[in-house]
C-alpha positions as a Markdown table, in Angstrom:
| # | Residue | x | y | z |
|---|---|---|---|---|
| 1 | Unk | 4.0 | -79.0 | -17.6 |
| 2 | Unk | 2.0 | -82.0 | -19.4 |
| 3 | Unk | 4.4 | -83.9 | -22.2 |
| 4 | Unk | 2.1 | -83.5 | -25.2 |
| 5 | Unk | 1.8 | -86.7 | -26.9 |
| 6 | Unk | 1.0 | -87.2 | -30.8 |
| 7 | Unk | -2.1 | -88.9 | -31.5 |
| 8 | Unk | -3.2 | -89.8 | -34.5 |
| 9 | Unk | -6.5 | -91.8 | -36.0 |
| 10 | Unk | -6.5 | -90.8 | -39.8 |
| 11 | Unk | -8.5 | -93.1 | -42.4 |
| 12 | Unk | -8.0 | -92.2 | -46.1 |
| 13 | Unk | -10.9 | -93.4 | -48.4 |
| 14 | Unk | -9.6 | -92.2 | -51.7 |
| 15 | Unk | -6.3 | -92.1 | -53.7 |
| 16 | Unk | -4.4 | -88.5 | -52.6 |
| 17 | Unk | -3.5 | -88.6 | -56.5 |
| 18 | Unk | -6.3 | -89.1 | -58.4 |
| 19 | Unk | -9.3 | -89.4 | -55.9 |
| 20 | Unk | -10.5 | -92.7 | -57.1 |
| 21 | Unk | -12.9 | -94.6 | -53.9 |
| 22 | Unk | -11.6 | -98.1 | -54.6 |
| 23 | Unk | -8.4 | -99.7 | -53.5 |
| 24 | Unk | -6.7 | -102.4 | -55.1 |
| 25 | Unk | -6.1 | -104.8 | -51.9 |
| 26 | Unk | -9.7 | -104.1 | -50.8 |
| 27 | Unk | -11.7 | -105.3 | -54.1 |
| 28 | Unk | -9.1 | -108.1 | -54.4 |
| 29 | Unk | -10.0 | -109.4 | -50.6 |
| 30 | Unk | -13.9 | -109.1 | -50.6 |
| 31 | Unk | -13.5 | -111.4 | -53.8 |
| 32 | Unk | -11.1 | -113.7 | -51.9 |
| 33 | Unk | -13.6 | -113.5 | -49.0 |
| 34 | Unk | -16.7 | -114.5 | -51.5 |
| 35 | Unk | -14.7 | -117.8 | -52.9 |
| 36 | Unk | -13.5 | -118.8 | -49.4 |
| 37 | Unk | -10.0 | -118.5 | -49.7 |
| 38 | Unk | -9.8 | -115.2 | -47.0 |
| 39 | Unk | -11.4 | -114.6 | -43.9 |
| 40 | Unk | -10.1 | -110.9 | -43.6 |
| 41 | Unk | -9.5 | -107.8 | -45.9 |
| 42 | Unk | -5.2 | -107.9 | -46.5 |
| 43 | Unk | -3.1 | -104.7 | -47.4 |
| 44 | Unk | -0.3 | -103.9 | -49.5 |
| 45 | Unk | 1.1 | -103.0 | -46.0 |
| 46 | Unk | 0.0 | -103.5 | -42.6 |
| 47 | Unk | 2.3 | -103.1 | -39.8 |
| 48 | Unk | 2.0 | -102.5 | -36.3 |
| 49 | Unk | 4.8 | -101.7 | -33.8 |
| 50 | Unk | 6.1 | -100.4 | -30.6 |
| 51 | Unk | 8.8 | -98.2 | -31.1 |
| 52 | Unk | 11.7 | -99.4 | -28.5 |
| 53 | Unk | 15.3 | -100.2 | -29.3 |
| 54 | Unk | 15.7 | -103.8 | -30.2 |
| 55 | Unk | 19.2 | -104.2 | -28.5 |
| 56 | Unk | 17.7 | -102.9 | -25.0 |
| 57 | Unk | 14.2 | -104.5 | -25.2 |
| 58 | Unk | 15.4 | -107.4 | -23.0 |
| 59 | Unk | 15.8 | -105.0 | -20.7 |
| 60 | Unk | 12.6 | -103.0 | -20.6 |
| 61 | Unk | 10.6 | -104.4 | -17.7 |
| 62 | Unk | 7.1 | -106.9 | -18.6 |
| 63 | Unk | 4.2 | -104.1 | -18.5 |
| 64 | Unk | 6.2 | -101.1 | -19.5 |
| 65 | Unk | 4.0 | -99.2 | -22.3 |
| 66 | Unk | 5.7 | -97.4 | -24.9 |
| 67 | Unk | 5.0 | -95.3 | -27.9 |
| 68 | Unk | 2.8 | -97.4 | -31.0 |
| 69 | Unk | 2.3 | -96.6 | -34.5 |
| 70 | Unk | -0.7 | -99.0 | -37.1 |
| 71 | Unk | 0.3 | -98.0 | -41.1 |
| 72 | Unk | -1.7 | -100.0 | -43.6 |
| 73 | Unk | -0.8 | -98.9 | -46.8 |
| 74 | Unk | -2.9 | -99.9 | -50.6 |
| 75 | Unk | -2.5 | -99.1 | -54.0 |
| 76 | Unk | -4.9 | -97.1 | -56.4 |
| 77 | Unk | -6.2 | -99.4 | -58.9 |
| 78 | Unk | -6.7 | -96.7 | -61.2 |
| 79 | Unk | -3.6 | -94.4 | -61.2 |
| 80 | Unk | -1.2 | -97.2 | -59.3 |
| 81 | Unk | -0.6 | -94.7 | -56.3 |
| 82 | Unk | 0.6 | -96.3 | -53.4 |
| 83 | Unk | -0.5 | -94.4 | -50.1 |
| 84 | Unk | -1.8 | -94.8 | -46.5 |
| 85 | Unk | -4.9 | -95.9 | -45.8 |
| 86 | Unk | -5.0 | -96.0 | -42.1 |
| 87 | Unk | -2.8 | -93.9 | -39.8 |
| 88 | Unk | -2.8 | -94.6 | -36.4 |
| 89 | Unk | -0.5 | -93.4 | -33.1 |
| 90 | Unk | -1.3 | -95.5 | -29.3 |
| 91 | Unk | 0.4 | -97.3 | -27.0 |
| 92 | Unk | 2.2 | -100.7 | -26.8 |
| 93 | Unk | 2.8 | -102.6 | -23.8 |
| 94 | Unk | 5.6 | -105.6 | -23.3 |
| 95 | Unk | 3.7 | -108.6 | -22.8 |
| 96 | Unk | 4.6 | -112.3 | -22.0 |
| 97 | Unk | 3.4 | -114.8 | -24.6 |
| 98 | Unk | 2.9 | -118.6 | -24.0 |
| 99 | Unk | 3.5 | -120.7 | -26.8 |
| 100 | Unk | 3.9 | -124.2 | -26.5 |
| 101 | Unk | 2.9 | -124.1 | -22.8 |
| 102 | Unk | 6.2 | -122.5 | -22.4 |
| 103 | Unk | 6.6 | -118.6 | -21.4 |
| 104 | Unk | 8.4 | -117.2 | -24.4 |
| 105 | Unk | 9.1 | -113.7 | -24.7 |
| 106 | Unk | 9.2 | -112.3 | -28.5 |
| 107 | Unk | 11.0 | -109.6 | -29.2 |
| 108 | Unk | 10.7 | -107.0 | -32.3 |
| 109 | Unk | 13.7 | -107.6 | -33.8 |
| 110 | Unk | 12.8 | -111.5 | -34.1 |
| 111 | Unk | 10.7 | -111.2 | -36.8 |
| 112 | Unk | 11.8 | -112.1 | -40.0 |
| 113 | Unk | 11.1 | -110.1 | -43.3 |
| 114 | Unk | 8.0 | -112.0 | -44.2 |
| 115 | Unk | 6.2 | -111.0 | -41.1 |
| 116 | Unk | 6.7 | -114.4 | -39.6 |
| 117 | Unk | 9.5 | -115.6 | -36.5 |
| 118 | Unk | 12.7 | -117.3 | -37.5 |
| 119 | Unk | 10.7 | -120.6 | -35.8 |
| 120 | Unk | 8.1 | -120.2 | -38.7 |
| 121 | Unk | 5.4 | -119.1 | -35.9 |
| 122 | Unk | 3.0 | -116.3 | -37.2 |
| 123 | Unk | 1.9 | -113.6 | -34.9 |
């Protein structure tokens, strides 16, 4: 019997509360975008991630592919709801990185709170 996998692809256009089109991280980027200061739309939220256990993840062989989840989350300028505005499900794989002309492997739980590595490197 086939393992049924979730999959999920969901964008959400308006507030769940209120119903209101806009969102507040989208109007304030295409007017960061206009004065230069942007190059892409940001979110209140936007993570992606395998899901794997950070203390065995050494362990996990380069190429293995593993269950994925994208969340970008905004807020409702009108009504100050804070909900999804993507909702995704895929695949990751463990890749090898070269930074610094060095093979460096980085690992989930490396990342820091601000999105960024302990080495002040952004992904």
């Amino acid at each position: 019997m086939e393992e049924k996998k979730l999959r999920i692809d969901k964008q959400f256009k308006s507030c769940p509360a209120c119903h209101y089109k806009e969102q507040f991280f989208e109007e304030l980027s295409k007017e960061a975008i206009e004065a230069g200061s942007l190059n892409k739309r940001v979110y209140l939220i936007a993570n992606k991630q395998g899901l794997t256990n950070p203390a065995s993840f050494k362990l996990i062989p380069i190429g293995t592919k593993f269950p994925a989840y994208d969340i970008k989350v905004d807020v409702c300028p009108n009504c100050g709801c804070i909900y999804a505005v993507r909702l995704a499900t895929g695949e990751a794989e463990k890749r090898m990185q070269l930074l610094d002309n060095q093979p460096k492997l980085i690992l989930p739980h490396e990342f820091n709170d601000n999105g960024g590595r302990p080495d002040g490197i952004r992904p």
